[in-house]
C-alpha positions in Angstrom: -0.4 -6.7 -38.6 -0.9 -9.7 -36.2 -4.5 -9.3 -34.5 -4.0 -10.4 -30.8 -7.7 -11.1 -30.5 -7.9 -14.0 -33.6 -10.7 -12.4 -35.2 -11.3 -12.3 -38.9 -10.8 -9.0 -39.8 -12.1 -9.1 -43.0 -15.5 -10.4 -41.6 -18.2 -8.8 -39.9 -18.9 -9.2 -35.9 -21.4 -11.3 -36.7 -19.6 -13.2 -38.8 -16.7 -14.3 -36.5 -19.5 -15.1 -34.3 -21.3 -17.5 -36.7 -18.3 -19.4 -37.3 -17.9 -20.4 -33.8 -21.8 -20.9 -33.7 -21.7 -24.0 -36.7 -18.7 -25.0 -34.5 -20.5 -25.5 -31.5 -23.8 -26.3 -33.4 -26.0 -23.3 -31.8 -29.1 -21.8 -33.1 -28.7 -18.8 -35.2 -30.7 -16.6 -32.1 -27.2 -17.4 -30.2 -25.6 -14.7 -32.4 -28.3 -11.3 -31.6 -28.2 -12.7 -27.8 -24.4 -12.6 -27.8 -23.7 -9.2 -29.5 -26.6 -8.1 -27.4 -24.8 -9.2 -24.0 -21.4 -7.5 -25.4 -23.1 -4.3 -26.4 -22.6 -5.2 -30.0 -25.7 -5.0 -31.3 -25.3 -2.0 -33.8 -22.2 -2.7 -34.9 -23.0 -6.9 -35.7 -22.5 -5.7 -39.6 -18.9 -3.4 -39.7 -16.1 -5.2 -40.8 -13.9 -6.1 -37.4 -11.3 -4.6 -39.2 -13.3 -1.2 -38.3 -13.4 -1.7 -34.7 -11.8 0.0 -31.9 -9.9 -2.1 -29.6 -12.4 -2.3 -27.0 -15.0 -3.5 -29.5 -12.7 -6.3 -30.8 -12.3 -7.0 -26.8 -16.1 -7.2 -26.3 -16.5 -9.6 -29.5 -13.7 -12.0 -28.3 -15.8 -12.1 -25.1 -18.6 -12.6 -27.0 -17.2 -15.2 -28.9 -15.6 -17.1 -25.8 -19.2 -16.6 -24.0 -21.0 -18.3 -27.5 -21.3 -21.7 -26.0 -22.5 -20.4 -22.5 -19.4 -22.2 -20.8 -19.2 -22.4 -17.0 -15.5 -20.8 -16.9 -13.4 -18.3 -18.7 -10.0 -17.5 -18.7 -8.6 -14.1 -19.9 -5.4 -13.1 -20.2 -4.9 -9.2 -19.4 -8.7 -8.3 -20.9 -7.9 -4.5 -19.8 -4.3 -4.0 -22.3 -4.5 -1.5 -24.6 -8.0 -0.1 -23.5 -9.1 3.2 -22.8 -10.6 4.0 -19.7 -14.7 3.5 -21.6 -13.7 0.5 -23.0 -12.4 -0.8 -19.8 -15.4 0.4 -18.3 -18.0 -1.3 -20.5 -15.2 -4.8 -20.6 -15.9 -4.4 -16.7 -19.1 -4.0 -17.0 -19.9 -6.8 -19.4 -17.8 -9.6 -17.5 -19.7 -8.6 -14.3 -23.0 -9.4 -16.2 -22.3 -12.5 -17.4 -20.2 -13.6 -14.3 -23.7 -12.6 -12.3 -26.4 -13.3 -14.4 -24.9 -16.7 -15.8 -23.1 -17.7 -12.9 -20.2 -17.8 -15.1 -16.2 -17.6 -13.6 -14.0 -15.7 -15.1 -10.3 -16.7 -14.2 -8.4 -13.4 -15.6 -4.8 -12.8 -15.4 -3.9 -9.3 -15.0 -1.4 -6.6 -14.0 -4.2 -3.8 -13.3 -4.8 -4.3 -9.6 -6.9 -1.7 -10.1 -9.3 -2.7 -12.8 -9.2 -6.3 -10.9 -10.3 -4.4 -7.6 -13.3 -3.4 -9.3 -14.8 -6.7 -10.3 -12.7 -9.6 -8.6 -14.8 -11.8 -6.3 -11.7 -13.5 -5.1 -8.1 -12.4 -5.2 -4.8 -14.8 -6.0 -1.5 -13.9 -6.4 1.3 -16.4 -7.5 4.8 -15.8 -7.4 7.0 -18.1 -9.5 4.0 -20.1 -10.2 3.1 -20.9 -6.6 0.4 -19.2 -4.6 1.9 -16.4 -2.3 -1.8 -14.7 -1.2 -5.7 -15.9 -1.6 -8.3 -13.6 -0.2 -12.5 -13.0 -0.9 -14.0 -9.6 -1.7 -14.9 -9.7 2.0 -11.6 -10.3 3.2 -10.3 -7.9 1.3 -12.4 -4.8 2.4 -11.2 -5.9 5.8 -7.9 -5.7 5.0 -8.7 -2.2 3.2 -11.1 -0.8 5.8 -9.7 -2.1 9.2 -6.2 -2.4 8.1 -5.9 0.3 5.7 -4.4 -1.3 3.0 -4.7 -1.0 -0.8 -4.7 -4.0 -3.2 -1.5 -2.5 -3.7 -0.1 -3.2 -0.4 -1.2 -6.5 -0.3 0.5 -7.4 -3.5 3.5 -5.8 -2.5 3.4 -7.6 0.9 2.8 -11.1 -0.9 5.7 -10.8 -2.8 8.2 -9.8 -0.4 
């Protein structure tokens, strides 16, 4: 079976994680800090292969997050998740977003999930911009307006 997250299965989670931390010449303390931030921390010796989804999820974070880079782009974080595991892939891109004043580009049909986490909203349409809005803008748009991310996305591709 393909693994959509390009993990080594047959390695542990820390691991895949040290193989990216030679690559990027990191100390070893990288690796505990990492799982740490991903909520990994218990689980840094089970083969990947033994994960859930959402675990695999929080590792490729992990993994993409190694190097401390100032952006990240993920593409539909949330498919395949249960609602905890989209919960704590929420949860965990909020941290490092906040506390490392890291930006997280993420491409995503779950307006919903996005609603919860986005600082600023774009939506293209045939590869061109069609809508850009802040988190303030949109609660005006929800509270004074009424509208739901919904209805704006709707109303941008119209």
């Amino acid at each position: 079976m393909l693994n959509p997250h390009a993990l080594y299965d047959h390695l542990t989670g820390s691991e895949n994680l040290d193989i990216m931390r030679r690559y990027y010449h990191l100390p070893k303390e990288r690796i505990e800090e990492t799982l740490a931030l991903v909520g990994l921390s218990e689980e840094r010796n089970k083969q990947v292969r033994h994960y859930s989804s959402g675990m695999k999820q929080r590792l490729s974070i992990g993994i993409a997050f190694l190097h401390r880079p100032p952006l990240i782009i993920l593409d539909e974080p949330f498919n395949a998740l249960d609602p905890e595991a989209i919960i704590e892939v929420r949860q965990i891109i909020r941290n490092l977003s906040q506390t490392f004043q890291t930006t997280f580009l993420i491409t995503s049909h779950s307006l919903g999930d996005m609603e919860k986490i986005l600082t600023k909203l774009l939506i293209l349409k045939k590869g061109k911009l069609v809508y850009e809005a802040s988190q303030a803008e949109l609660e005006i748009e929800k509270t004074q307006k009424g509208k739901t991310i919904e209805d704006i996305y709707l109303e941008a591709n119209q």
